[in-house]
N, C-alpha and C positions, 0 to 999 in steps of 0.2 A: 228724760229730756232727749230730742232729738237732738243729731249732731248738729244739723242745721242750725238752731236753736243756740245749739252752744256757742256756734261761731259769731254768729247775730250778736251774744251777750260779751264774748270775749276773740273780738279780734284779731289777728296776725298776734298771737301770743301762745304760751304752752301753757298746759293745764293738766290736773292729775285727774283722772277720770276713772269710774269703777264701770267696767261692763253692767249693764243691766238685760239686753234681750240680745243675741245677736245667734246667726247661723253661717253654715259652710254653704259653698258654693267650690265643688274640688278641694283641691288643698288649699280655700282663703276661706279667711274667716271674716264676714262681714259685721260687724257691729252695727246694730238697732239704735239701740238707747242705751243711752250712757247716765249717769250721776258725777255731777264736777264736784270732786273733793277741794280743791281750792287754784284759783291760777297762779302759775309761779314765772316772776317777774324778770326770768334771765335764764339763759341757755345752761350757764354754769348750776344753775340749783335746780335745773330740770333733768339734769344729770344726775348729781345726788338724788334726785326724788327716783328718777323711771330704778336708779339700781336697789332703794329702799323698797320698792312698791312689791305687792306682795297679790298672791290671788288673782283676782279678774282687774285689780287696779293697774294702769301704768296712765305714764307723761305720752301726751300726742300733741302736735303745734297743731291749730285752728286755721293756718294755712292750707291744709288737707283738706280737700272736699267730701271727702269718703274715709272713712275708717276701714281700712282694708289691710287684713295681718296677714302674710303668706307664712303657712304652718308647715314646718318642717320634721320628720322623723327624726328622733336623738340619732343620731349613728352607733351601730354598736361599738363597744368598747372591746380593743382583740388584746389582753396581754400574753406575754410571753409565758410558758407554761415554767413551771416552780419545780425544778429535778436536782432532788439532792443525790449524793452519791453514798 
């Protein structure tokens, strides 16, 4: 389903959505088509769902005209080196 599409069916509300087609553009990733796993009715349990959501799933509000992720490098991780004596 197009996001368009999604917004048409589910208004100024958040929704749990599974990527289906989407490509980069630099470091954004633009989302195509989506599949709406269910809409969820309040900011507070689209919280719990985006940190439950697993894979290509997360929560986006349908306020958004565009699904657009800016993709970041992990940073690397520098620990302190481990010298016994």
């Amino acid at each position: 389903m197009l996001w368009s599409e999604v917004r048409s069916l589910f208004p100024d509300q958040y929704v749990l959505i599974e990527e289906l087609r989407s490509h980069y553009e630099g470091n954004k990733l633009h989302v195509d088509e989506v599949a709406v796993i269910k809409p969820i009715p309040d900011p507070q349990a689209a919280f719990k769902e985006l940190f439950a959501a697993k894979n290509e799933r997360f929560v986006y509000h349908t306020g958004n005209e565009k699904i657009v992720v800016e993709v970041r490098d992990k940073p690397m991780i520098r620990r302190a080196p481990n010298h016994e004596s």
